[in-house]
C-alpha positions as CSV (number, residue, x, y, z in Angstrom):
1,X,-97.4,-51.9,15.5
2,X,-94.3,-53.7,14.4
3,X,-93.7,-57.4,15.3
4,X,-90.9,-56.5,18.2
5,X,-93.5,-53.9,19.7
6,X,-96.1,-56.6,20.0
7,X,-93.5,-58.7,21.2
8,X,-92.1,-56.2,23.8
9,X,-95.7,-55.3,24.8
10,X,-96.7,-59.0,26.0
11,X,-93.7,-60.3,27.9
12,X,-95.4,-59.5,31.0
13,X,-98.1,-61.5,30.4
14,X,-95.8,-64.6,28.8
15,X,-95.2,-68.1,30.3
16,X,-91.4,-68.6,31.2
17,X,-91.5,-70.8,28.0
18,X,-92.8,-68.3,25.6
19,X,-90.4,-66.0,27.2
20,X,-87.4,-67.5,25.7
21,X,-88.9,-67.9,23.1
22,X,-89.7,-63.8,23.1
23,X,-85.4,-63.5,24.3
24,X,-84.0,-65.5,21.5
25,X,-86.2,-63.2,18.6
26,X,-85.2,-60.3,19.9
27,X,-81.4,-60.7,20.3
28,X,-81.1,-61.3,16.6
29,X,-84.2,-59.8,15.5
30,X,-85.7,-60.3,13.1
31,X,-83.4,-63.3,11.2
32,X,-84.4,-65.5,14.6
33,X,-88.3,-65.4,13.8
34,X,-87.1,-66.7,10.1
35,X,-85.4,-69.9,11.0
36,X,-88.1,-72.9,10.5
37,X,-90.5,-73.6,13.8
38,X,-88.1,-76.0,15.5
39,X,-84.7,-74.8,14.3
40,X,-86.2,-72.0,16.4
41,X,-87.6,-74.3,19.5
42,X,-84.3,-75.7,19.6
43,X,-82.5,-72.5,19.9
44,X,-84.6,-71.3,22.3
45,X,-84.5,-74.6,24.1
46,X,-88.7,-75.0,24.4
47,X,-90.4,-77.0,22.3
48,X,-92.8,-76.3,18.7
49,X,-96.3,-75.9,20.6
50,X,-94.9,-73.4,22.8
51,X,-93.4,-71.6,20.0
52,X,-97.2,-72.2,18.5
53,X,-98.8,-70.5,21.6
54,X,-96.6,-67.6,21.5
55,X,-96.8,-66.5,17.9
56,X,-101.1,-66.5,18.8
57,X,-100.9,-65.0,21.6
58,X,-99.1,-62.3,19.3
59,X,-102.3,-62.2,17.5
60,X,-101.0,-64.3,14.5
61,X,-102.5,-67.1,13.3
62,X,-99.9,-69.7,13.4
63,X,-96.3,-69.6,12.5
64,X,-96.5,-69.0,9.1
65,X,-98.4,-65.8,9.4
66,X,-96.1,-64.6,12.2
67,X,-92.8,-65.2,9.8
68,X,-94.9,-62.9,6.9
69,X,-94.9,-60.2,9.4
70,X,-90.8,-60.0,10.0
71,X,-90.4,-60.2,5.7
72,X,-93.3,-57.5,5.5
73,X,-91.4,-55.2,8.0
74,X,-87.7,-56.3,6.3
75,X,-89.0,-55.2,2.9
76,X,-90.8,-52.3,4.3
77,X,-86.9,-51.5,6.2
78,X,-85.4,-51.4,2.2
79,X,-87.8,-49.1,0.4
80,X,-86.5,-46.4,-0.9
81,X,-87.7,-42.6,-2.0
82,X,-89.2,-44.1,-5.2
83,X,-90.7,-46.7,-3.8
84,X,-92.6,-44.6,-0.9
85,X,-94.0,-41.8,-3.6
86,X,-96.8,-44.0,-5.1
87,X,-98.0,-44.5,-0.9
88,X,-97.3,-40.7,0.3
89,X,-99.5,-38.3,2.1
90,X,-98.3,-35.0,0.6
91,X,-98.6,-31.7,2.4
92,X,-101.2,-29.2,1.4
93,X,-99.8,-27.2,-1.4
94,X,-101.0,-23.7,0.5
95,X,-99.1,-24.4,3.7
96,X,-96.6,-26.6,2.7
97,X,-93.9,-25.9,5.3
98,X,-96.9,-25.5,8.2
99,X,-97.8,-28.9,7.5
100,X,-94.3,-30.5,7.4
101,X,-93.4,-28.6,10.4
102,X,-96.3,-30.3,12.0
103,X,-95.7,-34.0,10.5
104,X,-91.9,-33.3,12.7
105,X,-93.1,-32.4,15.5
106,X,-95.3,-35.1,15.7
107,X,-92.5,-37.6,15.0
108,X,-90.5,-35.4,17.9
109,X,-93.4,-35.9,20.4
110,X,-93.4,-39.5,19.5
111,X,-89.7,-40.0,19.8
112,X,-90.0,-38.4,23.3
113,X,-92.7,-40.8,24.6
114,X,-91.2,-43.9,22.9
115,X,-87.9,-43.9,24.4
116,X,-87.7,-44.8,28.5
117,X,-86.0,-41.9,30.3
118,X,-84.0,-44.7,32.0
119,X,-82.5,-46.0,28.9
120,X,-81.9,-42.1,28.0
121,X,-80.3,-41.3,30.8
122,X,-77.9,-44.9,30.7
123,X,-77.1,-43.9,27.3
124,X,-76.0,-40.3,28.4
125,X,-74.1,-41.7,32.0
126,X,-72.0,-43.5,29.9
127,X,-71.1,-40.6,27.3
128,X,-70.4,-38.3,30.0
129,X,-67.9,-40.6,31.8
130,X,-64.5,-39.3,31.1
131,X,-62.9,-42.5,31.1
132,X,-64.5,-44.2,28.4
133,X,-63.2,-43.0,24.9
134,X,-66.4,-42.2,22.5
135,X,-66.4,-43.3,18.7
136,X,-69.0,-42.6,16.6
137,X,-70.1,-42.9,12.6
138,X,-73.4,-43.0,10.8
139,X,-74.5,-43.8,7.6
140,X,-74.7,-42.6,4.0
141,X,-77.1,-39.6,5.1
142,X,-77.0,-40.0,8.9
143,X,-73.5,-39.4,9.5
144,X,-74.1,-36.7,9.4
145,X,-76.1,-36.6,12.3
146,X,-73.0,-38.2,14.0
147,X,-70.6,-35.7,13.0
148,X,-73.2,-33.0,14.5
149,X,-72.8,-34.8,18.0
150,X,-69.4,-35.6,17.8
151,X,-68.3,-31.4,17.2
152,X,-70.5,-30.6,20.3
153,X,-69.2,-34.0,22.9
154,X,-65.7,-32.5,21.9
155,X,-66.7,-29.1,23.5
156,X,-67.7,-31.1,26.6
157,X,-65.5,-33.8,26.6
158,X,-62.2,-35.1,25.2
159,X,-61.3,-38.5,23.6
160,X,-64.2,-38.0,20.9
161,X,-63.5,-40.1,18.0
162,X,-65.8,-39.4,14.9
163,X,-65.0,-42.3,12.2
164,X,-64.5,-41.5,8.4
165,X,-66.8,-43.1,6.2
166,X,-63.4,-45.0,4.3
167,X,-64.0,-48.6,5.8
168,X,-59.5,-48.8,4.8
169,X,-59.2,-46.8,7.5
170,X,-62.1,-48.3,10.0
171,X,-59.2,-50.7,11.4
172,X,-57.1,-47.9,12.8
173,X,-60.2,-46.8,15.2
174,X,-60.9,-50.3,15.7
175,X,-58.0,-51.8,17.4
176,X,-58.0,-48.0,19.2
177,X,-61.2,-49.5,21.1
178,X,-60.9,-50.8,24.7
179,X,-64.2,-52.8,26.3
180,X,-64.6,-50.0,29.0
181,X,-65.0,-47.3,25.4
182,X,-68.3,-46.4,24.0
183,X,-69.3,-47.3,20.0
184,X,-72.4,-44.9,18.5
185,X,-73.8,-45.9,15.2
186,X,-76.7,-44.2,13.6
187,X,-77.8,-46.7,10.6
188,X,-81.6,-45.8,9.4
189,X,-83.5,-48.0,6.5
190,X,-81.9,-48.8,3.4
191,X,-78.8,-50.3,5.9
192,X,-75.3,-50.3,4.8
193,X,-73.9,-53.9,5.3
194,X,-70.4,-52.3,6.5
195,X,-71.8,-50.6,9.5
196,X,-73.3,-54.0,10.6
197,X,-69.9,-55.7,9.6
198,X,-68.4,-52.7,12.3
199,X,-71.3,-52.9,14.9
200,X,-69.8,-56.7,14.8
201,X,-66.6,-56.3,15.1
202,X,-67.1,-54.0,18.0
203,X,-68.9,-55.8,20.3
204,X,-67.7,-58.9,19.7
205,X,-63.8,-58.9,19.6
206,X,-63.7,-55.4,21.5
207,X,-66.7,-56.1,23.7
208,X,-67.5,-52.2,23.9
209,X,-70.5,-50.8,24.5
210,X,-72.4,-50.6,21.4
211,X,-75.2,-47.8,21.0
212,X,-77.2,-47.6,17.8
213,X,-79.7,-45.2,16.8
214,X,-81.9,-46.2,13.9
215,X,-85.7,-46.9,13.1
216,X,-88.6,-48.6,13.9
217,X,-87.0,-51.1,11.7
218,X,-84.4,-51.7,13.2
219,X,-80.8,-52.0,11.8
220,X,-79.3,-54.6,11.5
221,X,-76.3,-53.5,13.9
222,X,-78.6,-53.3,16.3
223,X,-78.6,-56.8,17.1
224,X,-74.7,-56.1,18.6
225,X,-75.9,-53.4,20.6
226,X,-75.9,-52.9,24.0
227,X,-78.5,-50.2,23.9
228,X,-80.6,-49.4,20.8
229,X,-82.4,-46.0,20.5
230,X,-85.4,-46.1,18.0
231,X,-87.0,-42.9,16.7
232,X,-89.8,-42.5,14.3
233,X,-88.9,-41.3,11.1
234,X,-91.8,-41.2,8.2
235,X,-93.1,-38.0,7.3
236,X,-95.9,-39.4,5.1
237,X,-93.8,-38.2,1.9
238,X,-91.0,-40.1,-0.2
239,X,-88.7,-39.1,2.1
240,X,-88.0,-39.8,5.9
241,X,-87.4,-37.4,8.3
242,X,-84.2,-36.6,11.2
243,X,-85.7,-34.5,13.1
244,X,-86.7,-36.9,15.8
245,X,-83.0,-38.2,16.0
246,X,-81.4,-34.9,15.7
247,X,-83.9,-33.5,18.9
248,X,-82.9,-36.8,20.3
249,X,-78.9,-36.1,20.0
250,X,-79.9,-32.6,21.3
251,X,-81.0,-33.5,24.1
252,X,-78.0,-35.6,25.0
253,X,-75.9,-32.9,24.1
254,X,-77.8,-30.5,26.9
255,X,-78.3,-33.5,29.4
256,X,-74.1,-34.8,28.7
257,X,-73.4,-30.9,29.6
258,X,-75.1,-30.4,32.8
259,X,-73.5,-33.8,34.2
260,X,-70.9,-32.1,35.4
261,X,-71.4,-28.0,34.6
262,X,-68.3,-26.9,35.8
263,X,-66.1,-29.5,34.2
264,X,-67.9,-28.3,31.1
265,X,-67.6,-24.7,31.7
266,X,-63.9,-24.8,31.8
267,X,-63.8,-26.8,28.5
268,X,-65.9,-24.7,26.6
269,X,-64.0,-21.6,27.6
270,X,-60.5,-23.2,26.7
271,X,-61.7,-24.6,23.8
272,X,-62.7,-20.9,23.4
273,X,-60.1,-19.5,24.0
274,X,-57.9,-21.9,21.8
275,X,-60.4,-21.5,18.8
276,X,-59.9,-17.7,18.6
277,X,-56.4,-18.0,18.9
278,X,-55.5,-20.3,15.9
279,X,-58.3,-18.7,13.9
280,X,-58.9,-15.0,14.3
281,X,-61.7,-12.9,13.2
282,X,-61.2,-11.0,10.0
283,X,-60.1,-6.9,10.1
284,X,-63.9,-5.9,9.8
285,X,-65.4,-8.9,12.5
286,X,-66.5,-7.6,15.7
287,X,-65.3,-10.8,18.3
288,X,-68.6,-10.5,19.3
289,X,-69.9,-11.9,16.5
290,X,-68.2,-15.0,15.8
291,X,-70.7,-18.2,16.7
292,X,-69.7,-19.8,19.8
C-alpha cells in the first residue's frame, strides 16, 4: 500500500493533532512529507512528537523511514519501460492475449472498487451541468484518452474544449476559463512538468474546478485538484496499462448521458443529422452503415 493509502486508511483512528498533520501531507503530497520534522510541525501547526506518533502509527519506524517511503514511491512514479522489464511478470507465451486480458480486467475490477461512487458521481454532476464549460488535455500517451472523452461529451453536451498539446497556444484556453468551468487532466507516471505548470495555473488564478486522473502515484497536478481520480495501471510487464482509465471515462460517458436522456437524445440526433449532411456517404455506402 502506498504511503497516502496508509495515510487515508488511519484518519479515523487519528488524534485531532496527527490529523493535521495527515491534511497538510496530503494537500501537497508527497513534497509535504519531505520537508525536515519541524519545517513540517510548523506547517501543520502541531508540534515534532506529534509528527513522531503519527508517522508510527503509520507503521514506520520514525521519521526517517517514513520520508524513504515518499522517495521510494517518487522514484517508483519515474520509471520507465526499460526500467520495469528486468522486474516484469510476463504472460504465458501459449495464451498470451488470455492472460493479458485477464491482468486488465483485474486492474478494471480494481479501479471499480477503489474509486467511491460518491466521488464518481461528483465528478460526473459536474460534467453534465450545461453551464460550466469543460476543458480537457492529457499527457504524452494519455491524451489520448482525453480526446476519446472529449469527441463523445461533445455528442452530449456543448462548450467541450479539448486542449492541443502546443503549450504557445495553452494561454488562449486559459484566459477562456471562468471559476464556475471544469479543467480534466489525465497525467500518468513519467509526468510532464507542463501539465502541472497548467493544473496550477488553473486552479489557482482561475479557481476552476480541477479534475485529474492519474495513478497510484499520483501526479503531480494532482495537488491543484479539486477531485483526483486514481486507477491502477501495472500489468506486470514493461508497460502500463489504460484500460482501467479508459472503462473509467466510459462509464462517465454512459452515466453523463442518462443525466438528462432527452436533452441528450436531441443532441445526438442533430449532431446526426449535421454530420451526414457536411460529410456524405460515398456512391457505394449504404447510410446504414456509417458508425454513429
Amino acid at each position: 500500500m502506498s504511503v497516502r493509502g496508509r495515510i487515508e486508511e488511519m484518519v479515523p483512528e487519528l488524534t485531532s493533532s496527527e490529523r493535521k498533520v495527515a491534511t497538510v501531507i496530503l494537500a501537497d503530497y508527497p513534497f509535504a512529507g519531505l520537508q525536515t520534522i519541524q519545517e513540517l510541525a510548523d506547517r501543520a501547526k502541531v508540534s515534532a512528537p506529534s509528527i513522531t506518533r503519527f508517522v508510527a502509527k503509520l507503521g514506520y519506524h520514525g521519521y526517517q523511514a517514513f520520508q524513504r517511503g515518499l522517495i521510494a514511491e517518487l522514484k517508483e512514479s519515474h520509471r520507465s519501460p526499460v526500467d520495469l522489464k528486468p522486474e516484469e511478470n510476463p504472460a504465458t507465451p501459449d495464451r498470451f492475449l488470455a492472460d493479458y486480458a485477464d491482468r486488465l480486467a483485474t486492474l478494471i475490477k480494481d479501479m471499480a472498487a477503489a474509486i467511491p461512487q460518491q466521488q464518481f458521481d461528483a465528478v460526473c454532476d459536474l460534467i453534465a451541468d450545461p453551464s460550466r464549460n469543460i476543458f480537457l488535455i492529457g499527457g504524452r500517451i494519455s491524451d489520448t484518452i482525453a480526446r476519446m472523452l472529449s469527441m463523445h461529451l461533445r455528442q452530449i453536451r456543448g462548450r467541450i474544449h479539448h486542449l492541443p498539446l502546443d503549450p504557445e497556444i495553452w494561454p488562449d484556453y486559459v484566459l477562456r476559463i471562468r471559476r464556475q468551468d471544469v479543467f480534466i487532466l489525465f497525467d500518468f507516471r513519467r509526468y510532464q512538468p507542463s501539465l502541472t505548470e497548467l493544473a496550477r495555473l488553473v486552479s489557482e488564478r482561475r479557481q476552476a474546478q480541477v479534475v485529474v486522473v492519474t495513478d497510484k502515484w499520483l501526479a503531480p497536478a494532482s495537488r491543484h485538484a479539486g477531485h483526483v481520480l486514481v486507477v491502477p495501471t501495472e500489468t506486470g510487464t514493461a508497460w502500463d496499462g489504460q484500460a482501467a482509465a479508459v472503462t473509467l471515462i466510459e462509464a462517465m460517458i454512459v452515466a453523463i448521458s442518462e443525466r438528462d436522456w432527452e436533452a441528450t437524445r436531441k443532441r445526438i440526433e442533430q449532431w446526426d443529422d449535421a454530420r451526414i449532411t457536411l460529410g456524405p456517404p460515398g456512391p457505394d455506402m449504404d447510410i446504414e452503415e456509417i458508425d454513429p
